[in-house]
N, C-alpha and C positions, 0 to 999 in steps of 0.2 A: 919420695923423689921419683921413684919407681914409675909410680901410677900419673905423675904428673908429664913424662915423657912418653906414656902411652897415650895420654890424651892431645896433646901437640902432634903425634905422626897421624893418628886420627882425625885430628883437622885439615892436616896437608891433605889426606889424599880426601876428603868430602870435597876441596877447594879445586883437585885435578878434575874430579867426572861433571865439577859445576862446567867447568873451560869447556871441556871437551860437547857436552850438550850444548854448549849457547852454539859452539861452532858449527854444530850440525842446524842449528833449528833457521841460521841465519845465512842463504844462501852470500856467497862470494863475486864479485865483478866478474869473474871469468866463468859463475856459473851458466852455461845457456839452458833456458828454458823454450823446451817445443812446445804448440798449440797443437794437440790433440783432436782432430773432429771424430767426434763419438755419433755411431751412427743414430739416428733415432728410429723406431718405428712406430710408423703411420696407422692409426686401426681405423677402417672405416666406420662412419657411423652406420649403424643398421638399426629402424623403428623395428622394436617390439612390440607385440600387444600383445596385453597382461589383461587378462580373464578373470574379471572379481568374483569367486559364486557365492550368493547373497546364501545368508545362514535359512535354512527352512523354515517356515513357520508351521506349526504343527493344522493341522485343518480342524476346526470343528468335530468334536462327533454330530454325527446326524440326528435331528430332534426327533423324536419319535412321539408317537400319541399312542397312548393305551386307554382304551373306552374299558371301564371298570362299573359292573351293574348291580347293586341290592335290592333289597326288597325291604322298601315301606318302612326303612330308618331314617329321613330325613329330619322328619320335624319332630323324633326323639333324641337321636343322636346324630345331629348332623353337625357338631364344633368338633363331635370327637373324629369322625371322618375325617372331617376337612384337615384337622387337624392331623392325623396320621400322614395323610398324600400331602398338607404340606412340606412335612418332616422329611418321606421319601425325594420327593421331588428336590429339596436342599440335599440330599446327599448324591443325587441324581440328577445335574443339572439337563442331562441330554433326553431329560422323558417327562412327558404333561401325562398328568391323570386326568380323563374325561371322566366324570363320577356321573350315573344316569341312574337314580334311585324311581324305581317302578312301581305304582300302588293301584296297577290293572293286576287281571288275572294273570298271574305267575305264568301259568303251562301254557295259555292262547297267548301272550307278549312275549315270550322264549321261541312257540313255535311258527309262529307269524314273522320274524326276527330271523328265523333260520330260514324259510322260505324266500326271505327278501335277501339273504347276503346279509345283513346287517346284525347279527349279535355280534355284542362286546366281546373285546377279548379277553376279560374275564366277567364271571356273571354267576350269580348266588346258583345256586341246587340242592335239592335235599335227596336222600337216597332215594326215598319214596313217594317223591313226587315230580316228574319230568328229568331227572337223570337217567334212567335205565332205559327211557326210549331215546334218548340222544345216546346214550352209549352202543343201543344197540341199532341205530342207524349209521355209524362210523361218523357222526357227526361231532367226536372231540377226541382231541388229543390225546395221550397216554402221556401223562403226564410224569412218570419217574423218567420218560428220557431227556428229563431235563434238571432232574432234582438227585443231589449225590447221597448215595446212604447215608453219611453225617444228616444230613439236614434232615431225610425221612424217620431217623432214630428218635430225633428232636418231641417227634408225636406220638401218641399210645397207638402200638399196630393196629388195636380193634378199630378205633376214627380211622385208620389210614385204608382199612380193609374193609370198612364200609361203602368203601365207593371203588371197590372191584367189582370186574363182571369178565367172566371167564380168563383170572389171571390178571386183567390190566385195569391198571387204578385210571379213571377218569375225575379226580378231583381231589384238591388239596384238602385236609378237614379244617374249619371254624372251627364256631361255636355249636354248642349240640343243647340236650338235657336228656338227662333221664329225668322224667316226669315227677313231677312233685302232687301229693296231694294237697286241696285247701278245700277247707270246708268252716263255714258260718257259724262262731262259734254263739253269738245271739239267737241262731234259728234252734243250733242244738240244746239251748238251756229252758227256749221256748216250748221243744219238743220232750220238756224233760231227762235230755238226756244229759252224761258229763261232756263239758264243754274243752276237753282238755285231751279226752278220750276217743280219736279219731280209728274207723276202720282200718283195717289191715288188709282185708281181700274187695276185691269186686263184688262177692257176695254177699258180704257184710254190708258194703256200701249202697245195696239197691234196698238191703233191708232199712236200715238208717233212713235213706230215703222216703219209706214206707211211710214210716215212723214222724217224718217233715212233712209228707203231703196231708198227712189224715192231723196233725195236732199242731198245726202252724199256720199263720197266715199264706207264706210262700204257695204257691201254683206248682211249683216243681220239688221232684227234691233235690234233683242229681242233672247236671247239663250236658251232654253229651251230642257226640254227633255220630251217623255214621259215615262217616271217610278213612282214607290211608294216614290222615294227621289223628283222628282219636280212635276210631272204632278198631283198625288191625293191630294197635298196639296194646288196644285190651282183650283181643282176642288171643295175641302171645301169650298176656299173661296168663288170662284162664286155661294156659293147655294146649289151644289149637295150634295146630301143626299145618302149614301151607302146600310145604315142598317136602319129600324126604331128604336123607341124604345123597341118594341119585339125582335128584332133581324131575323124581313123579310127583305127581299130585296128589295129596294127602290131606286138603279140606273133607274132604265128606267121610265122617267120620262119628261115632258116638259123642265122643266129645263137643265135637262143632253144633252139632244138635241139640244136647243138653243148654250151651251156653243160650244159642239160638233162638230157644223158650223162654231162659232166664230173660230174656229181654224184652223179646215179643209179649210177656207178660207185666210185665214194667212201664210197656207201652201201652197196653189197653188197658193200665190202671191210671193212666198221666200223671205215673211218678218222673220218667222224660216229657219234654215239649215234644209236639207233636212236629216240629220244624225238623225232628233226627233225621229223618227220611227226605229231606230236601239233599241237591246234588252240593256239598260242601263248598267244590271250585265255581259254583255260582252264588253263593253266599257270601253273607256277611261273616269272615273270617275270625273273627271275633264274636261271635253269636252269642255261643256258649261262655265266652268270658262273662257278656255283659248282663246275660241273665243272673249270672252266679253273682256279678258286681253290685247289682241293680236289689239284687236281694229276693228276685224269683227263685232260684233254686239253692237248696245249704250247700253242693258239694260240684266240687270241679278235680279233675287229673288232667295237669295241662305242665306245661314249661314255665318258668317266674317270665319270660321278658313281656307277656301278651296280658299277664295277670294281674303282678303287681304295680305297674305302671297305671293301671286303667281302674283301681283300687280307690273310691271313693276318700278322701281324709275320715278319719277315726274307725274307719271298717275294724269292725276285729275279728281278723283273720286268725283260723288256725291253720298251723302249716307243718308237712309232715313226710315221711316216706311215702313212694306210689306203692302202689301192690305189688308183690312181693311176685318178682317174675318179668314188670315190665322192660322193654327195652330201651335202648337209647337210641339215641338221633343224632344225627348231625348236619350242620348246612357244609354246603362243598363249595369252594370257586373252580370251576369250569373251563375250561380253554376249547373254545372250540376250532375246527379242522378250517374255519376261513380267516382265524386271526392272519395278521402277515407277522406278527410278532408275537409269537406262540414263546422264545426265550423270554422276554419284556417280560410278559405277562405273566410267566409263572414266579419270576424272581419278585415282582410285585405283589403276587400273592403270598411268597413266603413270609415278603417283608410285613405285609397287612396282618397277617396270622401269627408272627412269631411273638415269643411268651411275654414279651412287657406287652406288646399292644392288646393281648388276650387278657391280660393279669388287669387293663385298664380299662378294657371293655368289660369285666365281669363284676368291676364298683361300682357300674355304671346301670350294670340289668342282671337278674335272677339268671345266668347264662353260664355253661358245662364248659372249661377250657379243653382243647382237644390237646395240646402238648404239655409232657410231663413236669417242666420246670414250673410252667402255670401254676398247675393243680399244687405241686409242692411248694408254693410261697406260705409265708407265714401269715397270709390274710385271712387264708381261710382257716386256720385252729384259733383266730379272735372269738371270742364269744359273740355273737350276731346282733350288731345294734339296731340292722334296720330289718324287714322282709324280705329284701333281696339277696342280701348276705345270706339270713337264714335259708333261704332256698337255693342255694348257689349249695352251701353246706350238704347241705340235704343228696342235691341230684351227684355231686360230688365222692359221697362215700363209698361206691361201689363201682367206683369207676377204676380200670385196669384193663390190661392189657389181653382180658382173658373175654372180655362183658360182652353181654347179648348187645349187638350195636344189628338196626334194620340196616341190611345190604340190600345191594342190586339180585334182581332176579329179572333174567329176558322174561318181555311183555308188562313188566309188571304193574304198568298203567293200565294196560287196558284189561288185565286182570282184577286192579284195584275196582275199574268203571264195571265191572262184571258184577264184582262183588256185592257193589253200593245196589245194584240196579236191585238184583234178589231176593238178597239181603232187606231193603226196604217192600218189596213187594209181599213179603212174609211177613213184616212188622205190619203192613196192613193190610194181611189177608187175603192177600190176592195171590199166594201159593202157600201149602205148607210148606213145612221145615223139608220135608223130607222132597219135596220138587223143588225147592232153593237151590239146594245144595247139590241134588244131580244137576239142576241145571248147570250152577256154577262149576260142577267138576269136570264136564260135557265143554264148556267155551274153553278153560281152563287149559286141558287136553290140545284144543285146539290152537291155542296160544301161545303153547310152549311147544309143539311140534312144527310152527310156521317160524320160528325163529332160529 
C-alpha cells in the first residue's frame, strides 16, 4: 500500500514540471517580442595570388664519353669486351665506352696520340714498354688519387708496384704472365730426346736446342728475340743485374758477359734465327711464336695468350714452368694527364679489371689475374682440360705479393733501344762483348743522369 502511494505523488509532481515547461516554451499574448538588428560585418574581397612551385625534376646526369684503348684483342676477344662495356654501361647509364682496339705499333700510336691531344682516357701499358716514358714525361695521372685503399688491397701489391716510378703508381694492373715454357714435344722424340722432360734453365735450353738443330728437321731450335718483351726477361733470369739498389748501373758486369757469349754462340751456330737481331717494335710481334707454331723451332718462353691461340689443331705441345728466376709482367690501363675524365676512367678501369671480369678473361686465354680473389677461385686447382688452363696454372704458382714483377725505371726505353742496338751488334760481330757492354753502361749512365 506503502509503495503504491509513493508512486501516485511521483506522478503528480512529473505532471507539475510537464505544466510548468510547456508554459515557458509557449510564449503568452502579452508577451512582446523586439527585432534585434545584429550588426554584420562586411569583409572586403582582396585577390590573392597563390604561387604553385612545380615539384623539381631531377636533371640528367651529364653523358660522358670515355675512349678506352687495347691492343690487338679484337678479333680474339672482341664479344667478351663488348660484352664487359655493355654490362658497365647498364649499370652506368650516364657513360658511353668508346672501345679503340690498335693493331699498329704500340709505342709510335701512344706517342703520336700524345703529341696530337688525342690519347684515350684509358689505354693498355706494359711496364716495359712505353709506360716509364710517359711516366717520366708527366704525361699520366697518378692514379691512387682516385682509387681508396679498399679497392688497391683488391690487387697483389707486387702488380700494383709494377707500375711505380719514383713512389707514384701510373697504372691500374690487368692481366700479366709469368712466362710459361712450351716446347715441341714431336721435335724432342725426333731429337731423341724425353718428350715429357722439358729444361729447367736457359742453359739447359740452348743445349736442347743444340741437340734439335743438328738431329731434326727444324731450322732452329729455340725462338727467341732480342727485345724488352723476351731478351731482358731472360737476361733477369740468367743473374743480370740492370740497376743496383741505388739505382747505378750495374749491366757491365761478369755475368752479363758470360750470358752474352752464351748466346752470341747460339747465334753463330743458327740454333736462334737470324731475325733475333731485327728491332722487335718493327716486327712481326708474333715472329717467334709462329716459328715455334710452324714447327721451325722446338722451344719458346713466352706468355699462353700469343701461343696457344695461334697453336696449329693437334700440335702436341709440352708445357711447363719458365726458368727458374724469371720475371713477371703485367699490362696496365693508363690515364693520361689530357683526359677531361681522369675520375670516369679510372672507375672504368677498375670495373674492366676487377675479379669476375679477370676470372672470365683467364677461361678465355693463357693470362696471370693481377687481383687476389681471381687467382684464389676454384678454376684454377681443376685439373687442366685444355693448354690454356694448363698455362694459366703454371704462370700462376709463384705469383704473390712478394714476386720479381718488371717495374718502371726512368729512361728505360730508351735504355731498352740501347741495349737492342749492342746487344745485336755483338751477336753479329760488329763489337765484342766487352765494347757492348761499356758502350751500353756509357749511354746507360747517361740516361739515368738526364732524368
Amino acid at each position: 500500500m506503502l509503495a503504491r502511494k509513493k508512486l501516485m505523488a511521483l506522478a503528480a509532481v512529473v505532471l507539475v514540471v510537464s505544466t510548468i515547461l510547456s508554459a515557458c516554451a509557449q510564449p503568452t499574448p502579452e508577451t512582446v517580442v523586439e527585432e534585434v538588428e545584429v550588426p554584420v560585418e562586411v569583409t572586403k574581397e582582396v585577390e590573392v595570388e597563390v604561387v604553385v612551385t612545380a615539384t623539381p625534376v631531377p636533371a640528367e646526369p651529364e653523358k660522358v664519353t670515355v675512349s678506352f684503348m687495347t691492343m690487338n684483342l679484337k678479333d680474339a676477344f672482341g664479344d667478351y669486351i663488348e660484352g664487359v662495356i655493355a654490362a658497365y654501361e647498364t649499370e652506368n647509364p650516364n657513360i658511353e665506352i668508346e672501345w679503340i682496339d690498335v693493331s699498329s705499333n704500340q709505342k709510335e700510336w701512344t706517342m703520336a696520340n700524345l703529341v696530337a691531344g688525342t690519347l684515350p682516357d684509358v689505354f693498355d701499358q706494359q711496364a716495359s714498354r712505353g709506360l716509364p716514358e710517359l711516366a717520366s714525361m708527366g704525361a699520366l695521372v697518378d692514379v691512387e688519387e682516385y682509387v681508396t685503399d679498399a679497392q688497391m688491397a683488391e690487387y697483389f701489391s707486387s702488380a700494383w708496384d709494377g707500375a711505380r716510378l719514383n713512389g707514384v703508381a701510373y697504372g691500374i694492373p690487368w692481366y700479366g704472365g709469368g712466362r710459361v715454357f712450351y716446347w715441341n714435344k714431336d721435335l724432342f722424340q725426333e731429337a731423341g730426346l724425353d718428350p715429357d722432360v722439358p729444361p729447367t734453365t736457359y742453359t739447359e735450353a740452348l743445349e736442347i736446342a743444340r741437340m734439335i738443330k743438328e738431329r731434326t728437321t727444324a731450322p732452329y731450335g729455340y725462338a727467341f728475340y732480342i727485345s724488352d718483351y723476351l731478351g731482358t726477361p731472360m737476361l733477369m733470369s740468367e743473374g743480370v743485374q740492370f740497376v743496383d739498389s741505388d739505382g747505378a748501373v750495374a749491366v757491365n758486369s761478369e755475368r752479363t758477359a758470360e750470358v752474352f757469349d752464351r748466346w752470341k754462340t747460339a747465334y753463330d751456330e743458327g740454333i736462334i734465327p737470324p731475325e733475333v737481331v731485327v728491332d722487335y717494335e718493327h716486327s712481326d710481334v708474333y715472329a717467334d711464336v709462329n716459328w715455334f707454331a710452324s714447327g721451325q723451332a722446338g722451344m719458346l718462353v713466352r706468355t699462353g695468350g700469343g701461343v696457344i691461340r695461334n697453336l696449329p689443331e693437334g700440335f702436341n705441345v709440352g708445357i711447363g714452368p719458365a726458368p727458374e728466376g724469371t720475371p713477371y709482367f703485367f699490362h696496365y690501363f693508363a690515364i693520361p694527364t689530357q683526359s677531361e675524365h681522369p675520375q670516369e676512367a679510372v672507375d672504368f678501369a677498375l670495373y674492366f679489371t676487377n675479379w669476375e671480369n679477370q676470372l672470365e678473361f683467364c677461361k678465355l686465354v693463357a693470362v696471370m689475374p693481377s687481383t687476389r680473389k681471381t687467382a684464389a677461385d676454384a678454376y684454377f686447382d681443376q685439373e687442366p682440360t685444355t693448354p690454356a688452363q694448363e698455362a694459366a696454372g703454371y704462370m700462376l704458382s709463384e705469383l704473390n705479393d712478394d714476386s720479381l714483377v718488371i717495374s718502371l725505371i726512368p729512361g728505360w726505353g730508351e735504355m731498352v733501344g740501347v741495349l737492342k742496338e749492342h746487344w745485336s751488334k755483338q751477336m753479329l760481330g760488329e763489337e765484342t762483348t766487352e765494347q757492348a757492354l761499356g758502350e751500353i753502361e756509357k749511354a746507360w749512365n747517361l740516361i739515368i743522369a738526364s732524368q
